[in-house]
N, C-alpha and C positions, 0 to 999 in steps of 0.2 A: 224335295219330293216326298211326297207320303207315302207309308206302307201300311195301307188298312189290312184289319185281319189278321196281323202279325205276316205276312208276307215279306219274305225278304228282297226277291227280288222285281227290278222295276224295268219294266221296256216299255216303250212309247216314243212318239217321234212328231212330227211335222213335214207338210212337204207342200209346192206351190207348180203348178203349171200355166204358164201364161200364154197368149199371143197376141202384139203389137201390131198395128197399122199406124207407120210413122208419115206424115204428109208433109215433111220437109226433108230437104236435104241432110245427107248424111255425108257428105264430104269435110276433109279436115280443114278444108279453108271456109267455111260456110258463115265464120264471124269475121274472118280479115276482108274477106271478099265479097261480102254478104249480096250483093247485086249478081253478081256472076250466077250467084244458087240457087235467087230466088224462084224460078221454076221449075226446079228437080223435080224427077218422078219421086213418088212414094214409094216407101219399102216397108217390108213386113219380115217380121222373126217372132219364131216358137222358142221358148225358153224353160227350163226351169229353176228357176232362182235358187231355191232352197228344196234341198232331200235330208233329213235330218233323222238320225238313230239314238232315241234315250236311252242308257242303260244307269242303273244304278241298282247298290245292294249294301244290305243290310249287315253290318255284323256282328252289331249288338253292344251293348255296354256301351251307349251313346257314337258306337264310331260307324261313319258312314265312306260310301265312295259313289261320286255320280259321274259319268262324260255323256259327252254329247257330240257325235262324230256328224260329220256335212258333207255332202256332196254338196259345191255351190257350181250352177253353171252345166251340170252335165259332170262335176266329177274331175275336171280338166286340170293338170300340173303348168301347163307350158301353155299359150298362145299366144296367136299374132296379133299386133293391133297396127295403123298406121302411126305411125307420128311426126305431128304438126310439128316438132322443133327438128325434124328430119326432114324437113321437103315434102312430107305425105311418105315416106319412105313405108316398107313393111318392115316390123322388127320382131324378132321372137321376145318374148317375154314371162320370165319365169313369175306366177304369181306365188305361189305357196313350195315349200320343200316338198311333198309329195300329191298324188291321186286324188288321198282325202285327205280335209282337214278336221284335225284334231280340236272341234271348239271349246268343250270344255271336260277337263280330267282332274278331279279333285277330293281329298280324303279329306274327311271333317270328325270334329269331335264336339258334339254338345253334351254341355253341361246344365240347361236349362232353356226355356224358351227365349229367353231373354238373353244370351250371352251361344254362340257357335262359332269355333274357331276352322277357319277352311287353309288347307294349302294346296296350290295345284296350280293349272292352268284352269282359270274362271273367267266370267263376263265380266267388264266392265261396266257399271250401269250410269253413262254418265251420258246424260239425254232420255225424253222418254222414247225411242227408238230402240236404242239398245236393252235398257231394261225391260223394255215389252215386243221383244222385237217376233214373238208367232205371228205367224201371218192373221189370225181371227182378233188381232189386236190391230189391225188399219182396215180402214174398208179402202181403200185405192187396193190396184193390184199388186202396183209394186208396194214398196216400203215406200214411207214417203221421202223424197226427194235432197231434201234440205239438210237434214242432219246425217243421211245416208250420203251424201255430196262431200260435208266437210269434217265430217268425223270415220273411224272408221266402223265399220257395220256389217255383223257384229262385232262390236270390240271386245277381242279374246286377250288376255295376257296372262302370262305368269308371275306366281306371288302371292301373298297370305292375304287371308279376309277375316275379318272379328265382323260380326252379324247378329240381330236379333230381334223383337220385338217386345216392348217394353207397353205395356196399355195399347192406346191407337195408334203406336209409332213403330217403325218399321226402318233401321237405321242399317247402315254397311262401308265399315268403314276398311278399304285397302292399300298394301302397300306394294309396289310395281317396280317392273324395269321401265326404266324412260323410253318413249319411243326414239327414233331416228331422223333427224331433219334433214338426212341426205334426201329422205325419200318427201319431202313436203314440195305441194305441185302451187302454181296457181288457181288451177283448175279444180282442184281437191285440198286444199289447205294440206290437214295435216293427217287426210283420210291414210297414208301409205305408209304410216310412220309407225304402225305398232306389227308389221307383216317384217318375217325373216324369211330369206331364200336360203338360209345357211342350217344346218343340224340343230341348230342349239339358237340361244337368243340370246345377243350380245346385252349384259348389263352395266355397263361403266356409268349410265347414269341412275337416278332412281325416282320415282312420283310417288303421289299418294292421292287416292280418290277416295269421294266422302259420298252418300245418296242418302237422305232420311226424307221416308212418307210418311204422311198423317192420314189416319182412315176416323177422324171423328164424326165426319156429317156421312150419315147414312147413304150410300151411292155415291159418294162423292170421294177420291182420294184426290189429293195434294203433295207432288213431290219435288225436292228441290237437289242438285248434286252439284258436286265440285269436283276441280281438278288441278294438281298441278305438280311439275316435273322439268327439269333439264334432257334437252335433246341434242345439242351439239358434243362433238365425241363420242357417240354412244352407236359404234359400229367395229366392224372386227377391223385388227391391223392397224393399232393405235403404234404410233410412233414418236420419238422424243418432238422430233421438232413441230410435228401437228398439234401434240399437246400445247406445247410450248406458243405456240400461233394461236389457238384459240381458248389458250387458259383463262381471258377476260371475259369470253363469251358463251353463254348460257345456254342462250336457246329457249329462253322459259318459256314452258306450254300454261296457260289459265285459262280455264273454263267454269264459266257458271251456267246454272241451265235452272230451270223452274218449266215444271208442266201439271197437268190435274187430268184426270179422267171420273166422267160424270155417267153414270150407266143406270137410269131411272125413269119410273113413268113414261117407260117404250121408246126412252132418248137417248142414244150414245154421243156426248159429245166429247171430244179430244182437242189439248189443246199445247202448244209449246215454246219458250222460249230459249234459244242458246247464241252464248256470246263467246268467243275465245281471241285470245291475244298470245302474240307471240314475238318475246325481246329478241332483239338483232336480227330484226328480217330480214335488216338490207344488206348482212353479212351472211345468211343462209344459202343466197344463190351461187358466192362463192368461195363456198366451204370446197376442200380439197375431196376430190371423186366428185364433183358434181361436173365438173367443167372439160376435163376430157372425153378425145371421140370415144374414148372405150368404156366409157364411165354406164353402168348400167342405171344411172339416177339421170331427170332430167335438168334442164336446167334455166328451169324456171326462174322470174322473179315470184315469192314468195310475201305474199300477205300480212300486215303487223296486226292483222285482226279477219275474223271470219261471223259470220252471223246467219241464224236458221232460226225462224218463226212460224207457227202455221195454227187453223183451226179446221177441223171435221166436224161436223154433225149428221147424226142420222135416224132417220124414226122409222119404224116398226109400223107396216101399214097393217099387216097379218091381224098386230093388238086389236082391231076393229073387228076383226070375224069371228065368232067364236071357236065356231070348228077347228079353225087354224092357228087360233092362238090355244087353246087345246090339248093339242096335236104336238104343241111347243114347237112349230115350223114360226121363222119369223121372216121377212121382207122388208130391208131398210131400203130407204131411198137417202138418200149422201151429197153432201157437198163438201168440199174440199177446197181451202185457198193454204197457200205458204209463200212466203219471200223469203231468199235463199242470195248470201253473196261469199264466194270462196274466196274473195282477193279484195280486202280491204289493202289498199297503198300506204306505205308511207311519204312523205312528202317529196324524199328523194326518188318513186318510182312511180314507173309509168303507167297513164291509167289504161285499163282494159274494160271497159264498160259492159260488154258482156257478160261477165260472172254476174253480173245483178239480173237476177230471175225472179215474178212472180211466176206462180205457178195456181190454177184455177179447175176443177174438176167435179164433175156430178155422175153418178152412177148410183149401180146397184147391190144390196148385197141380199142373196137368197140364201139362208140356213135351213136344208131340209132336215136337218138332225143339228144339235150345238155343236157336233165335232168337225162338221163339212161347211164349208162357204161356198157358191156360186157368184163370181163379182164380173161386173162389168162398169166400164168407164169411159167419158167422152172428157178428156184433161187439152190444156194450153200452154205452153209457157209462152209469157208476153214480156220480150224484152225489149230492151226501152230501143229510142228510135235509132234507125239506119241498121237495125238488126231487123234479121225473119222472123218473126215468129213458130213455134212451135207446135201444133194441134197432133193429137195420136186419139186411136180409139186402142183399146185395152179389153179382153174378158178374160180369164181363169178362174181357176178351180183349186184350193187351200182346203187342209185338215190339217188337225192336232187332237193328240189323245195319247192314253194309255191302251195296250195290248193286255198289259199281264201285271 
């Protein structure tokens, strides 16, 4: 965060309102049963995704401190959702330890451009989702789908960062609590694994992530990140014989990812790939707390690999008027494709076809000022056969900026 002017301190935020027109079903059996649903009526929900509060400040002699608090969802500690390995049952379900979440809280010290050491709760930047995750960085309404599916978004954790920029390179490299494979879905890979319900956040195991971009071609950056970490054991109420039971198994989480974003000649284009693998998948489902009825984990078979690809493009129709490009109002017109699978099998497990999604979308995105977007979007998911497919229409309304 910059402090022009010698100003110390910093508030600014981000926030997103959406509303959905979903034209399939929304029932929890809608892939086992897929015939049954295929005429549901359409349903429709107001949302807002992300309510976001920057604060950071200055204290001088290189040492800073920045957070960044969320309302995600309206704010909400607790809700209900059904669940398909319940019957459709209704279940409460605690997503976060409190109201708001805490996304990022961290004191840093630099000693140069090139070299900034961070401690706190920080982003992970592993995907270009999470590293760019404001909303005036996707033109879809939501975030895009694929990496927000199988990673978690945003991905907040605690733990140190060394950080800096060296010429055109922009490097971050950290070190982390493991996340949790109680919490890995098929449905979400390993999206639930770095979220605690508990005060504190259990460490027993530990990761480390890497992210460096290249800014050499002018409008053009280039980013590549990694990942990787032990997740089995790494929950409260460790016990001799659990250890003892799973001291051969790991849990290794590995991800790589590669993305660029091109922003030139009235073109935004965005692009991305992420691959992750995860050892002993086929002892994840029956790790001890996943398999009882009171087990608050579900108990999913779990994926030995997960994958999210996608491209956007969008041009700037405005560039053509003068007035309006002027004005600095712009108008992109957008297209949107991604293929997204949370449940790659191992050979021992059974396949679900459904987690394989393309996903296909065209819209708009209006800037009447660079801090405000206006989007709209007509999107698909087309899964493969003996499945419904999926069509929604989408509009809201994102900003980002500084206040002070």
């Amino acid at each position: 965060m910059n402090h022009a002017n010698k100003q110390k301190l910093s508030v600014g935020g981000y926030g997103e309102v959406a509303y959905s027109r979903e034209f399939y079903s929304d029932n929890v059996y809608r892939y086992s049963k897929a015939s049954a649903y295929k005429n549901d009526p359409s349903h429709g929900k107001f949302d807002i995704p992300h309510a976001v509060i920057y604060l950071s400040y200055d204290f001088g002699k290189g040492w800073t401190m920045g957070s960044e608090i969320e309302f995600e969802h309206g704010g909400t500690g607790i809700s209900y959702e059904k669940e398909y390995e319940e019957s459709g049952e209704w279940e409460q379900e605690v997503e976060k330890g409190g109201e708001v979440e805490l996304e990022q809280f961290w004191l840093q010290k630099t000693f140069s451009r090139g070299l900034n050491i961070r401690f706190g709760h920080i982003v992970v930047p592993i995907g270009l989702t999470n590293a760019h995750h404001e909303p005036l960085n996707f033109f879809t309404v939501y975030r895009p789908e694929g990496e927000a599916t199988i990673f978690p978004c945003t991905w907040h954790q605690t733990g140190a960062s060394i950080w800096g920029r060296v010429g055109k390179f922009k490097y971050e490299l950290q070190f982390l609590a493991g996340l949790n494979a109680l919490s890995f879905s098929r449905d979400n890979w390993i999206q639930k694994g770095g979220s605690s319900a508990f005060e504190f956040e259990p460490s027993n195991k530990y990761a480390v992530a890497l992210r460096i971009d290249n800014y050499s071609i002018p409008g053009l950056r280039l980013g590549v990140s990694g990942y990787y970490g032990h997740s089995i054991d790494n929950s409260l109420g460790r016990e001799a014989s659990d250890e003892a039971s799973s001291r051969n198994l790991k849990g290794a989480v590995t991800i790589g990812t590669f993305d660029f974003t091109y922003n030139a000649h009235n073109w935004i284009v965005r692009g991305n790939f992420d691959y992750g693998h995860l050892s002993d998948a086929n002892d994840v489902r029956l790790l001890t707390g996943r398999q009882t009825k009171t087990s608050p984990f579900n108990r999913d078979y779990v994926g030995k690999a997960a994958i999210a690809t996608g491209i956007e493009a969008g041009w700037d129709v405005f560039s053509q008027i003068q007035k309006l490009r002027q004005d600095k109002q712009k108008f992109y017109v957008f297209g949107h494709y991604e293929y997204y699978n949370s449940y790659i099998p191992t050979s021992e497990e059974p396949a679900y076809p459904y987690t394989k999604k393309n996903r296909m979308a065209f819209g708009i995105n209006y800037y009447p000022i660079s801090q405000i977007a206006i989007k709209a979007e007509y999107s698909k998911r087309l899964l493969q056969s003996g499945y419904n497919n999926e069509p929604s229409f989408s509009i809201g309304i994102a900003y980002e900026g500084f206040f002070l």
